[in-house]
C-alpha positions in Angstrom: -104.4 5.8 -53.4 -102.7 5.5 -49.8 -99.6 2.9 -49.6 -100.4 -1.2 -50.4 -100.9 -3.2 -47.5 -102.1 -0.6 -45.4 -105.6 0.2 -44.3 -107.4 3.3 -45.0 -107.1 6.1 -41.9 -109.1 8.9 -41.0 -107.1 11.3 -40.1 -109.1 14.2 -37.7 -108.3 18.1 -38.2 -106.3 18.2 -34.8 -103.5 15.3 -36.5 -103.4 16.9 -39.5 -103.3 20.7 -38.3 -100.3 18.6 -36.1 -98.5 17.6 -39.3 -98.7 20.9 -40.9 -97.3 22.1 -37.8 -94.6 19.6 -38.1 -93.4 20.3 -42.1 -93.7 24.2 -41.7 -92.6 25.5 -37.9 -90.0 22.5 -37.4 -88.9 22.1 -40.9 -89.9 18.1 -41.1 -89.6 17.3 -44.6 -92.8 15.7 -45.8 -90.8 12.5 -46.6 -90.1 12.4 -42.6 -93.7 12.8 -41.6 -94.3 10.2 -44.2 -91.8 7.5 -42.8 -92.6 8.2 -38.9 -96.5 8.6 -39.3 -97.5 6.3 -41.7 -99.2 9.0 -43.9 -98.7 9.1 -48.0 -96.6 11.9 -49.7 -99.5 12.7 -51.6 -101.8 13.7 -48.7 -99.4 15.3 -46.9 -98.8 17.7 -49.5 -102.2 18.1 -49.9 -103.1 18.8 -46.5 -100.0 21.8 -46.3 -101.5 23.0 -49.7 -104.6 23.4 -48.5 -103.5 25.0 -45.3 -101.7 28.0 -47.2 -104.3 28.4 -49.7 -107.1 28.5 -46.7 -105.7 29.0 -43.3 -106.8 26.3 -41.1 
């Protein structure tokens, strides 16, 4: 369930492969990349999971 108030996004590959990139080369915490992208914990997490688990 993404934060109240705020509409649903699709997110494409490329901004979520820039994410990643964000919370594992430059050491963002996924709290960061939460507050200055608008994206939910949750997904985040998901997203890096699923990159180390699969590759891109």
């Amino acid at each position: 369930m993404g934060k109240k108030g705020t509409p649903h996004r699709k997110w494409s590959k490329e901004e979520k492969l820039r994410l990643i990139r964000l919370h594992l080369d430059e050491h963002n915490s996924i709290r960061e990349i939460e507050r200055k992208y608008g994206v939910g914990h949750s997904l985040v997490s998901a997203w890096v999971k699923r990159y180390l688990e699969d590759g891109e």
